[in-house]
N, C-alpha and C positions, 0 to 999 in steps of 0.2 A: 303545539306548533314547533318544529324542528327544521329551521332552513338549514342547508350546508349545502357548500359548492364540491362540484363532481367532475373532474378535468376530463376534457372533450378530446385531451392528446397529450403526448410529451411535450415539453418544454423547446420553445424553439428560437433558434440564437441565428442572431445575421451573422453579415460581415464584420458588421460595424458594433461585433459583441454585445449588442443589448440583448434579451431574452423577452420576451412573449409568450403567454401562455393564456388559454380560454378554459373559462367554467362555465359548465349547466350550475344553475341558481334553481335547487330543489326544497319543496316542502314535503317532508316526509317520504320521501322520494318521487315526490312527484315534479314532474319539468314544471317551472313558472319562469324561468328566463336567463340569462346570461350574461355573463361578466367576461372581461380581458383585460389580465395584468401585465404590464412589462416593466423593464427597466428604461434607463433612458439613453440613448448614445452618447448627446452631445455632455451634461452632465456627469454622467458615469456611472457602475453600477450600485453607488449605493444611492443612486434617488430612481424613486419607484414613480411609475405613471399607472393610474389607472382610467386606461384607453375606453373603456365601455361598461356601462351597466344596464340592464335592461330588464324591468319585471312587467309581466303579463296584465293586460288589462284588470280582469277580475279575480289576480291577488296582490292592485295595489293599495294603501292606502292602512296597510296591516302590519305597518313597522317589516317588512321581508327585503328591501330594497336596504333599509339602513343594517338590517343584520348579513346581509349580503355584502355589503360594503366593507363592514368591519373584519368580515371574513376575507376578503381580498386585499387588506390593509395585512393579515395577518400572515397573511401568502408572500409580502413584500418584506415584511420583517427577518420571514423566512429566508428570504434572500439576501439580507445584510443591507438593507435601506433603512435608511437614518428617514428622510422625508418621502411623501407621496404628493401628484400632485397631477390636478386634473381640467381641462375646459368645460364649462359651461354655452352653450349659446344663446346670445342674448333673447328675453321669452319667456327661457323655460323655468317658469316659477319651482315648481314641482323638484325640478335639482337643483336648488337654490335652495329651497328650504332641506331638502335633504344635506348638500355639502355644509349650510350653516351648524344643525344640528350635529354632525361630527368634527366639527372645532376648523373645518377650512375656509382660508382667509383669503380674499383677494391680493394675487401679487401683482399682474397686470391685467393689460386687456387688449383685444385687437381692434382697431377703427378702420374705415373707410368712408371714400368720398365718391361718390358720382361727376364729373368734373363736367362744366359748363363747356362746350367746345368752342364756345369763342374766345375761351383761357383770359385768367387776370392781367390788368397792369400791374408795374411793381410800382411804386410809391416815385415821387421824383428823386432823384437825386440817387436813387438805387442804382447801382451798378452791380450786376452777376457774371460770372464768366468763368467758363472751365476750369480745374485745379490745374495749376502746372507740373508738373512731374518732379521738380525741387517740393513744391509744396506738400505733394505726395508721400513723399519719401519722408518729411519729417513731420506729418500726422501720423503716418504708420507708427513712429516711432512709442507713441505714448496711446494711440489709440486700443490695441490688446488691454494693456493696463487697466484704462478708463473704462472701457464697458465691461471685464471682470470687476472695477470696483462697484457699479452699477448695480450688479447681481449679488453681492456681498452685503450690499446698502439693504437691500432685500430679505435679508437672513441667509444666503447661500451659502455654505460652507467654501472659504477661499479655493480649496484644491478644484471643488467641482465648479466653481463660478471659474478660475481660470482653463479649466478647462473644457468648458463653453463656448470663451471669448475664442479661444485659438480654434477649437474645431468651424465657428461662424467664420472668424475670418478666412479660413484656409477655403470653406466651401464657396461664399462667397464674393471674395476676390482672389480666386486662383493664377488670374493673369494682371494683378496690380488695376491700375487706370485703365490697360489695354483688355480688362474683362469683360464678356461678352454682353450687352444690355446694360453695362454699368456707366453711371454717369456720376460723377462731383462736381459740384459748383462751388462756389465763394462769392462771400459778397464783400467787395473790394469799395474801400475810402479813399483815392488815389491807390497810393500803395500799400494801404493798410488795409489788411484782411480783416475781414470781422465776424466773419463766421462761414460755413460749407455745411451741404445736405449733398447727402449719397444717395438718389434713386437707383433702383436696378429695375428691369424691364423683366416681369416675368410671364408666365403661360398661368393661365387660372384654371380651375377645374370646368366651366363654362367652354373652353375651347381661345377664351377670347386672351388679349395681353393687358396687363394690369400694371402700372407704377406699384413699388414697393420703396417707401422711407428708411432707410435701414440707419439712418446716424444723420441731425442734425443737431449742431450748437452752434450759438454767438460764443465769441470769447467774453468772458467774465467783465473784462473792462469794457465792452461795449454794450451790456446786457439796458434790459430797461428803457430800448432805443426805437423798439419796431422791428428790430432786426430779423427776429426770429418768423415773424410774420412774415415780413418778406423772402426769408427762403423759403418758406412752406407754399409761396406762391411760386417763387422760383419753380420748385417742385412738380407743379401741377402744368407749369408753363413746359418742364423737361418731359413732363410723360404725355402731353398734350401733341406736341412736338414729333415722338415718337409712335405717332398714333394709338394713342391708350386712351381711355376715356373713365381709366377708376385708377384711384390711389390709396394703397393702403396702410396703414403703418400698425404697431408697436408702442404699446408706452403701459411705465410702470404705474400702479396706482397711486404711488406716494406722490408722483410728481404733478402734483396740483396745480401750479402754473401752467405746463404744456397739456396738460388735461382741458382747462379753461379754455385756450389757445385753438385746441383742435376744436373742441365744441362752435366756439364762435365763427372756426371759419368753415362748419357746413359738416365735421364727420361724424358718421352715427357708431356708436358702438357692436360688433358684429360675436364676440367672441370675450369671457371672462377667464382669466387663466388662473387657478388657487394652490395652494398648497399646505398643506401641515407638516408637523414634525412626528416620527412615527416614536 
């Protein structure tokens, strides 16, 4: 048996300088399926993605799918990637046991909720209410920082975890608070803030609009309080609001308390994100 991959085309580069490239996935030269490698935009070229694998019914189960893999690992190497790193969606056992077997580890994962349309109360005494545009200006300040150290916490190499943080925020919030679909809130003790959640209002592949979680924390000194609960309800109260009826979010595997958090309050896991080191 002799798999090897047989490129379908030249090499192809956006705007946004990543590269892309598809294999036929042959045995002995015969077509059994296909593969697509690229790089990554937001991270940079040296972390490799590999976007698709795909082997034919009746030649799986024949180790052709993990030698195909490795061959497309090797494609990445070729390119100067240091890591590869790929989705699962939740299910599919079959690439699960494949991505385990080549040493990839859960970094994150993606959740969502189907939201009750008659939306949550928040707790008594909870008080939520838009960021102000002081408050804005000085979360922007440190927030870049914090979600590259986030990605760092992960194994990401500092350069490409900051250079992540700045392509998200830039796509993201390109008009500050005044961003189109974007909403912050805070949850306010009198005048003491104690934490903010960023929904943004996006288009789904469905046709339909969907809340997206893009950054919620308590402050450290108020943690352990509810708080965190309560903007997550917040949240569902913002995209309820905005006529959405699903909420999605983001969260990394380490972080085990907001893992617990989102479980309890109703979201099912949609999407597994892994990575290795090449």
């Amino acid at each position: 048996m002799t798999t090897t991959l047989r490129p379908t085309g030249p090499i192809q580069q956006g705007t946004d300088g990543a590269k892309k490239r598809g294999y036929d996935v042959c045995d002995n030269g015969r077509l059994i399926g296909s593969v697509e490698v690229g790089t990554d935009a937001a991270f940079g070229a040296a972390s490799g993605v590999l976007h698709s694998l795909t082997i034919g019914e009746a030649s799986r189960r024949r180790g052709r799918g993990t030698i195909a893999a490795l061959a497309a690992e090797e494609v990445l190497r070729g390119w100067g990637c240091g890591q590869a790193r790929l989705s699962v969606p939740e299910g599919n056992e079959g690439a699960w046991r494949l991505t385990a077997s080549l040493g990839y580890t859960e970094r994150s994962r993606n959740m969502v909720k189907d939201l009750d349309p008659a939306g949550p109360v928040l707790p008594d005494g909870v008080v939520a209410r838009p960021m102000t545009a002081a408050e804005f200006e000085a979360w922007q300040r440190t927030s870049v920082e914090t979600y590259a150290q986030s990605w760092i916490d992960q194994g990401v190499p500092a350069d490409q975890a900051m250079r992540k943080s700045l392509a998200d925020h830039a796509r993201n919030l390109p008009d500050g608070l005044d961003t189109e679909g974007t909403r912050v809130h805070v949850l306010a003790d009198g005048d003491t803030v104690t934490g903010h959640v960023w929904v943004s209002l996006l288009g789904e592949d469905d046709g339909e609009t969907g809340g997206f979680v893009y950054d919620v924390e308590v402050k450290e000194e108020h943690r352990g309080r509810g708080h965190g609960r309560a903007l997550m309800l917040q949240a569902e109260r913002i995209t309820l609001a905005a006529g959405a009826r699903r909420l999605g979010l983001h969260v990394f595997a380490a972080n085990t308390p907001a893992l617990r958090l989102y479980e309890s309050l109703g979201y099912r896991t949609t999407q597994y994100n892994l990575a290795k080191d090449l």
